[in-house]
C-alpha positions as CSV (number, residue, x, y, z in Angstrom):
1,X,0.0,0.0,0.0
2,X,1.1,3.6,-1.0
3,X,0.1,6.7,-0.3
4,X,-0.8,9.4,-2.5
5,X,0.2,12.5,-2.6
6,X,-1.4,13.8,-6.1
7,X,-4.5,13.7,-6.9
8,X,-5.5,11.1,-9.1
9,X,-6.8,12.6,-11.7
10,X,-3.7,14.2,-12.5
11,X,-2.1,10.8,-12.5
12,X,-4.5,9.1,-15.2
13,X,-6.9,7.4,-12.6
14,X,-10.8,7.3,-13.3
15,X,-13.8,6.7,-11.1
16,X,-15.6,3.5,-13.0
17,X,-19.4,3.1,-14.0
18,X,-20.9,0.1,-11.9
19,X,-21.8,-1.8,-14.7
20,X,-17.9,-1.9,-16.0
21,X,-16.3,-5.7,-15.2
22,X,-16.0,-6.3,-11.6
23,X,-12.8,-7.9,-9.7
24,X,-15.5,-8.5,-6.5
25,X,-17.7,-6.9,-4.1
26,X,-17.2,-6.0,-0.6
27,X,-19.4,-5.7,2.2
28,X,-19.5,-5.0,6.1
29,X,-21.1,-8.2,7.7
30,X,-24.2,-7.0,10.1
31,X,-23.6,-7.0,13.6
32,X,-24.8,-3.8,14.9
33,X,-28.4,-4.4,16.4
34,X,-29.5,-1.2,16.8
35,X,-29.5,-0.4,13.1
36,X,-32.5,-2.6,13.1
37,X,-34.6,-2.3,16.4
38,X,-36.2,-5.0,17.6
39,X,-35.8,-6.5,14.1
40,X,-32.2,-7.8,13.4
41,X,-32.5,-11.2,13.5
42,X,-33.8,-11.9,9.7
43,X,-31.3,-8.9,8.9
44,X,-27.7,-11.6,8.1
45,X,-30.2,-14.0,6.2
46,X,-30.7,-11.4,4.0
47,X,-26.5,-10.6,3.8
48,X,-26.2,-14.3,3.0
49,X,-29.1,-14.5,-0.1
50,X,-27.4,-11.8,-1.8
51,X,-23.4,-13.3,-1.5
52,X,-25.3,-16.6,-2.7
53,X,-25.9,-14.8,-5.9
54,X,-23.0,-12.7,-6.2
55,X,-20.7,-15.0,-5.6
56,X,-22.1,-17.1,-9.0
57,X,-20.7,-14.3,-10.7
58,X,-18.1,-12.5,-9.2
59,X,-15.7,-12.8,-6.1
60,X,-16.7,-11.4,-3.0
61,X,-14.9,-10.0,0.3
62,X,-16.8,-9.8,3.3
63,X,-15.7,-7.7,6.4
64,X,-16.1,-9.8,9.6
65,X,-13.9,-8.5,12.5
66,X,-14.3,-10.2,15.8
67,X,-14.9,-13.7,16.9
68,X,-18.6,-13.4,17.5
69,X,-19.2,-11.8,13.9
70,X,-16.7,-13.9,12.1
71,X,-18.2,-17.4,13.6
72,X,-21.7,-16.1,12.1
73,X,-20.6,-15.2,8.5
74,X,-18.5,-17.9,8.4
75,X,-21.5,-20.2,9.3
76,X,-23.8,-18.2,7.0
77,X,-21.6,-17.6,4.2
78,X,-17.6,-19.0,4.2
79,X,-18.8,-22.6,2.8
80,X,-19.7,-20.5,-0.8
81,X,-16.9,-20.5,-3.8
82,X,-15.5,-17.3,-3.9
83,X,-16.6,-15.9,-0.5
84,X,-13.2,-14.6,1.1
85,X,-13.7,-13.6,4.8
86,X,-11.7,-10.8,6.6
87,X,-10.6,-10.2,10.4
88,X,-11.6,-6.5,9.8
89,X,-13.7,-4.8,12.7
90,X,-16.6,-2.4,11.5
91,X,-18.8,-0.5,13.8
92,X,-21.8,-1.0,11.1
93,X,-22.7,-2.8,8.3
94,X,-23.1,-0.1,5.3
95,X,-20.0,-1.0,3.0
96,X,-21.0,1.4,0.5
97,X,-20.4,4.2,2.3
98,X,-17.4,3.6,4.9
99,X,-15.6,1.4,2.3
100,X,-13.2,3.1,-0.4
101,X,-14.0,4.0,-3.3
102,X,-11.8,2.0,-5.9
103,X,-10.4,3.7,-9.0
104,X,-8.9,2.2,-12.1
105,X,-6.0,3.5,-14.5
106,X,-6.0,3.9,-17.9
107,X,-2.3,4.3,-17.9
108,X,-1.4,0.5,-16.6
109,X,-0.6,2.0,-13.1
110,X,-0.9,0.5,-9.7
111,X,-4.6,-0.2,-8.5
112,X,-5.8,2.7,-6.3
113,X,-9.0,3.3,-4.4
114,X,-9.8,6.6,-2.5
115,X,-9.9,6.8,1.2
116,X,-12.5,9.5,2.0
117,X,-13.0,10.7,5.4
118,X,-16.7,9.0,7.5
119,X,-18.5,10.4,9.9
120,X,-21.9,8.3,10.1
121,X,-23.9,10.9,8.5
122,X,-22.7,14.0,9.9
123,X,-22.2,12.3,13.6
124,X,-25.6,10.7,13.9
125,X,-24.3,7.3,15.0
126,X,-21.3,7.4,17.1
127,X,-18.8,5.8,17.7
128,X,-17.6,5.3,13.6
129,X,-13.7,5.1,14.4
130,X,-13.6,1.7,12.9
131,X,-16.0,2.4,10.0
132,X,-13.5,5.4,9.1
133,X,-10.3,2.8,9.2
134,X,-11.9,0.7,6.4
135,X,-10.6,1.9,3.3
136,X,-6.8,1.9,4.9
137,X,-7.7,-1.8,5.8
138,X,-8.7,-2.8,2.1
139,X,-5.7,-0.7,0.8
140,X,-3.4,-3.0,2.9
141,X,-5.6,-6.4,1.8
142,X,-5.5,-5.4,-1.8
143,X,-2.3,-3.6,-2.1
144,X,-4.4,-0.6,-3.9
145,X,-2.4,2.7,-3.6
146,X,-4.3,5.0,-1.7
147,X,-5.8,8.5,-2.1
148,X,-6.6,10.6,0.8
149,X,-8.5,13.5,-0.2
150,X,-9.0,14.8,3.7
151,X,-12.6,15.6,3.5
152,X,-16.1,13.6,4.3
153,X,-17.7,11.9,1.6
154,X,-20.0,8.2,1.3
155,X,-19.9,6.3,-1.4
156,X,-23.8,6.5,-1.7
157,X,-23.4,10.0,-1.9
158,X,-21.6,9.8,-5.4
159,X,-23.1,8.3,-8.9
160,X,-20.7,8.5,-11.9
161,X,-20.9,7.2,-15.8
162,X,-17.5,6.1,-16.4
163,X,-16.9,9.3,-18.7
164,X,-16.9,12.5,-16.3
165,X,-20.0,13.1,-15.4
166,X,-21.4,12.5,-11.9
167,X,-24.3,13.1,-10.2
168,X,-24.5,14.0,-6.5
169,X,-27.1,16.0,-4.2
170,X,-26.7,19.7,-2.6
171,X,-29.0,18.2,0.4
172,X,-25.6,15.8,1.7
173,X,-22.9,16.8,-0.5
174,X,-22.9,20.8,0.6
175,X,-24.7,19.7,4.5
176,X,-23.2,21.5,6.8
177,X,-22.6,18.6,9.3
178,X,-20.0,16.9,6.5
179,X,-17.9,19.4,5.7
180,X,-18.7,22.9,7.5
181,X,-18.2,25.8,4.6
182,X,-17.7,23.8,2.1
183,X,-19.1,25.3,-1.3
184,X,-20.6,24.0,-4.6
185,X,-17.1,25.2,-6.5
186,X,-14.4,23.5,-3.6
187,X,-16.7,20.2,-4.1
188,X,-16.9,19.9,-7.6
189,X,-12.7,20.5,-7.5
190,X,-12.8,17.3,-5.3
191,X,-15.0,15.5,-7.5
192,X,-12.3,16.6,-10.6
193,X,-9.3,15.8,-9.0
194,X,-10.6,12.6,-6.9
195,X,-13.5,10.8,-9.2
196,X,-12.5,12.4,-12.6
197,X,-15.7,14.8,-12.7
198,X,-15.9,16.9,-15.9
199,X,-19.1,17.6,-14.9
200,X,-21.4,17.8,-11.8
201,X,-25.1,17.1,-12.2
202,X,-26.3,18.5,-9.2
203,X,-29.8,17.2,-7.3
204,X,-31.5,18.9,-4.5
205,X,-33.3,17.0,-2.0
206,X,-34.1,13.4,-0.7
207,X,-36.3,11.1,0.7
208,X,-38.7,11.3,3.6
209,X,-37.0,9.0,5.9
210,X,-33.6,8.4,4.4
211,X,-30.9,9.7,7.7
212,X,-27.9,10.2,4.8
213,X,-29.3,13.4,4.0
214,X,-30.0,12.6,0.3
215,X,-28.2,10.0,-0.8
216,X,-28.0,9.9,-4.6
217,X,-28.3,5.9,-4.8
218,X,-32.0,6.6,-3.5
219,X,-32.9,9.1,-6.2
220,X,-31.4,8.7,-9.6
221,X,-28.8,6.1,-10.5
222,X,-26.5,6.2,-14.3
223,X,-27.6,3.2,-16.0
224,X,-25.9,4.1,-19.1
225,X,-23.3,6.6,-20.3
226,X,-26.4,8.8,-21.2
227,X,-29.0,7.3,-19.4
228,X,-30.4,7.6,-15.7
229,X,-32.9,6.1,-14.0
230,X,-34.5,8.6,-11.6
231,X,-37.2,7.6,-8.7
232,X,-40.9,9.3,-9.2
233,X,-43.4,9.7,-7.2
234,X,-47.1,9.9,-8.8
235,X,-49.2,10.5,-5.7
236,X,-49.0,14.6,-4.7
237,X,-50.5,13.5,-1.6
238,X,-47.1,11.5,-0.7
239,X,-44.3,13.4,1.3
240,X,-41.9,12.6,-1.5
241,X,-43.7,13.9,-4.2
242,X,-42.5,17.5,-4.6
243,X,-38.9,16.8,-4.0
244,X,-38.5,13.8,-6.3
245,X,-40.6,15.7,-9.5
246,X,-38.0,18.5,-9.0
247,X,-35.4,16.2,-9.1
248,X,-37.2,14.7,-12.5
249,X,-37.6,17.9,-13.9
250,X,-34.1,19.0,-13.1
251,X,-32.4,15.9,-14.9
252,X,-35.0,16.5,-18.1
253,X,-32.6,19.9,-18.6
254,X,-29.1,18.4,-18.1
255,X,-26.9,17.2,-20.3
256,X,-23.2,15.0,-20.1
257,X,-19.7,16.5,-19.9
258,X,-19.3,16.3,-23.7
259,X,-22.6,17.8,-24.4
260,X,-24.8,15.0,-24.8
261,X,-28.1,15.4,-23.9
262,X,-29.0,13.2,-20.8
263,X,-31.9,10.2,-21.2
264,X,-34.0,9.9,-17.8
265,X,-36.3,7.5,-17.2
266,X,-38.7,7.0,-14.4
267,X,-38.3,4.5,-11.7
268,X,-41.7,4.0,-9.6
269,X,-41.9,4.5,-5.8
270,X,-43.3,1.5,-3.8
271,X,-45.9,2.9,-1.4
272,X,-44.9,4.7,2.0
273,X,-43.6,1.6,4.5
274,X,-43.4,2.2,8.1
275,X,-41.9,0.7,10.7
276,X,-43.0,1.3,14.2
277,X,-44.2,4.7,12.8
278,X,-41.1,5.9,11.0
279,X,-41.2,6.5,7.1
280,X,-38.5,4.1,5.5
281,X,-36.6,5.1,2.8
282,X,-38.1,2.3,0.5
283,X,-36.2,3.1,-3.6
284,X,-35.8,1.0,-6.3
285,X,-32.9,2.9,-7.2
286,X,-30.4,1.4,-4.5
287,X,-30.0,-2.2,-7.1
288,X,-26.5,-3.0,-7.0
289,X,-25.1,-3.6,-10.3
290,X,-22.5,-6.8,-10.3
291,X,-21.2,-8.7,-13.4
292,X,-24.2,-10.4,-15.4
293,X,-26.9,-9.5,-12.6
294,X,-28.7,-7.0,-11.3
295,X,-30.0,-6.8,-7.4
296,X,-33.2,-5.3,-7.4
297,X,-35.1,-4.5,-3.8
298,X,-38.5,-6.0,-3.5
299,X,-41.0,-4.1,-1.2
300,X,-43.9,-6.6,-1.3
301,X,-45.5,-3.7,-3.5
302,X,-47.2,-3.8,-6.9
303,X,-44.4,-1.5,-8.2
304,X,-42.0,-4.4,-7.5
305,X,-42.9,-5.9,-11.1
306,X,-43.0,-2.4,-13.0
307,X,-39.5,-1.6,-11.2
308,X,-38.0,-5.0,-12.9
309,X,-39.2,-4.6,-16.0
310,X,-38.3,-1.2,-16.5
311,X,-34.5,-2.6,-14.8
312,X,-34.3,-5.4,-17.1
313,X,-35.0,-2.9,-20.0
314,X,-31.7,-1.0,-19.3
315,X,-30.2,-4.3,-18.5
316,X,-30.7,-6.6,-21.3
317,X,-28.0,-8.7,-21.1
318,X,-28.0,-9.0,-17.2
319,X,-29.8,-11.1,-15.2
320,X,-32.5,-8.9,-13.2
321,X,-33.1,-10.6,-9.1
322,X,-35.1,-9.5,-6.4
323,X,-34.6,-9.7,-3.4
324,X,-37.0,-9.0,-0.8
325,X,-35.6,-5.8,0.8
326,X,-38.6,-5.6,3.7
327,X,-36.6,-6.2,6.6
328,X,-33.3,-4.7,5.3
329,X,-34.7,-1.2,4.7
330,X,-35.7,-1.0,8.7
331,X,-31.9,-0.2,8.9
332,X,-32.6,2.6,6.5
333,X,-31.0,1.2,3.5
334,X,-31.1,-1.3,0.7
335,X,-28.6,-3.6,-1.4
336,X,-26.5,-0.7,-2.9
337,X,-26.1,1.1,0.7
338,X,-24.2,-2.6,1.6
339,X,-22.3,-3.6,-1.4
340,X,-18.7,-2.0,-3.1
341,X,-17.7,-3.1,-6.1
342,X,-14.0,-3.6,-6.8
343,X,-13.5,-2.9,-10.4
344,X,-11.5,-5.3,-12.9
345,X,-8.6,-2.7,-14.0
């Protein structure tokens, strides 16, 4: 492990779409109970459904630090081909956004991946010390050289095409309890010099229930080099309505870095779940993307089938699997909040 004192940019690295070849995936293995009250126990069942179909495709690193936590996913999950289990220690289970972000070269250079700072949300879930360690961990585990930009970014925050363009929210990326002062232009410098941003397609707000502050892999989602799927919701009466038909209307006038204008298509909204009285942030946009599939979240809603199909239109030569995502979301995420993907190159 190395690291970096140039940006990467500068050194011919570039952030990768999802749907480009994947070495693996990496997740977090669940431990932490009080991300799902009173509801954890179906929560590593679901961890262990979606490595059994990952791990069909692709090879996948799970972080399981502690004796307790390894004994589980090792029960759960270490008999599968290509599961690789790590002594790693993680004070939650949401790989997405306290794991690195991994970068690729076009230049034939040493792997990288980019060590952002994490807070859990702007400090809503102390302690996170271990969380924030993550990326130096899978930089020493993967021999990746390592970018430390020294600011406080999640990995669900960020969506990119593989070609410069990448689409964030001012709701997290400008919140005040991330980076205090920091402004539209000092962000979209980091996004240049870290993820290779040409350009910055810029969101406003998120979901009712969602704690990241409006996380973009709850709203809209590159499925494409010109094409985005972006969630809708029909029903004015419905909390989300107004911010997520501004959002639509904002992407309908945007176009790429090189001038291309930008495709969007809509992506339903199950109906409002509740648990225990508090709105969950139930989106079909948080599918993970993985070689030959796509992970879709299933709600038990009639948009479940509409939210497929529309998927396995943008998809056609991947395999589209639900999942049912009830029980997962009580934590207040889905399969793309959990899952990293570790590109080929």
């Amino acid at each position: 492990m190395t690291v970096a004192s140039q940006p990467p940019t500068a050194l011919g690295y570039r952030f990768p779409a999802e749907w480009e070849p994947h070495a693996a995936t990496w997740l977090s293995w669940p431990h932490n109970r009080a991300s799902w009250p009173d509801k954890f126990e179906p929560v590593p069942g679901i961890w262990a459904e979606f490595i059994k179909v990952l791990c069909r495709h692709e090879a996948v690193h799970v972080l399981a630090g502690g004796e307790a936590v390894m004994a589980e996913a090792r029960r759960l999950v270490g008999h599968l081909p290509n599961v690789t289990l790590h002594d790693v220690p993680t004070n939650d289970a949401w790989c997405r956004d306290h794991g690195p972000m991994f970068l690729v070269s076009s230049q034939g250079q040493q792997p990288a991946l980019i060590d952002w700072q994490y807070n859990a949300w702007g400090g809503k879930y102390p302690p996170f010390d271990k969380d924030d360690d993550v990326p130096r961990r899978v930089a020493e585990i993967t021999g990746r050289r390592r970018f430390q930009p020294g600011i406080i970014l999640e990995g669900g925050a960020v969506d990119g095409n593989g070609q410069g363009t990448i689409l964030v929210t001012e709701q997290c990326l400008l919140n005040e309890n991330r980076n205090p002062g920091m402004t539209r232009q000092r962000m979209e410098q980091y996004l240049a010099d870290y993820c290779g941003a040409r350009k910055v397609l810029w969101l406003g707000e998120g979901i009712e229930g969602d704690d990241t502050d409006g996380h973009i892999d709850e709203l809209a989602r590159f499925v494409s080099h010109d094409c985005v799927v972006a969630a809708l919701e029909e029903d004015p009466a419905d909390n989300n309505y107004t911010p997520l038909q501004e959002n639509f209307a904002r992407l309908a006038q945007m176009t790429l870095a090189d001038g291309e204008p930008l495709d969007v298509l809509p992506l339903p909204m199950p109906r409002a779940k509740y648990q225990d009285g508090q709105r969950l942030p139930a989106s079909y946009c948080n599918f993970y993307i993985a070689n030959n599939v796509v992970v879709v979240p299933q709600f038990d809603d009639p948009a479940d089938v509409t939210a497929m199909s529309t998927l396995a239109d943008c998809f056609p030569t991947r395999q589209i699997i639900g999942i049912r995502a009830v029980d997962l979301v009580w934590g207040l995420g889905a399969f793309h909040c959990i899952s990293q993907q570790e590109p080929a190159h």
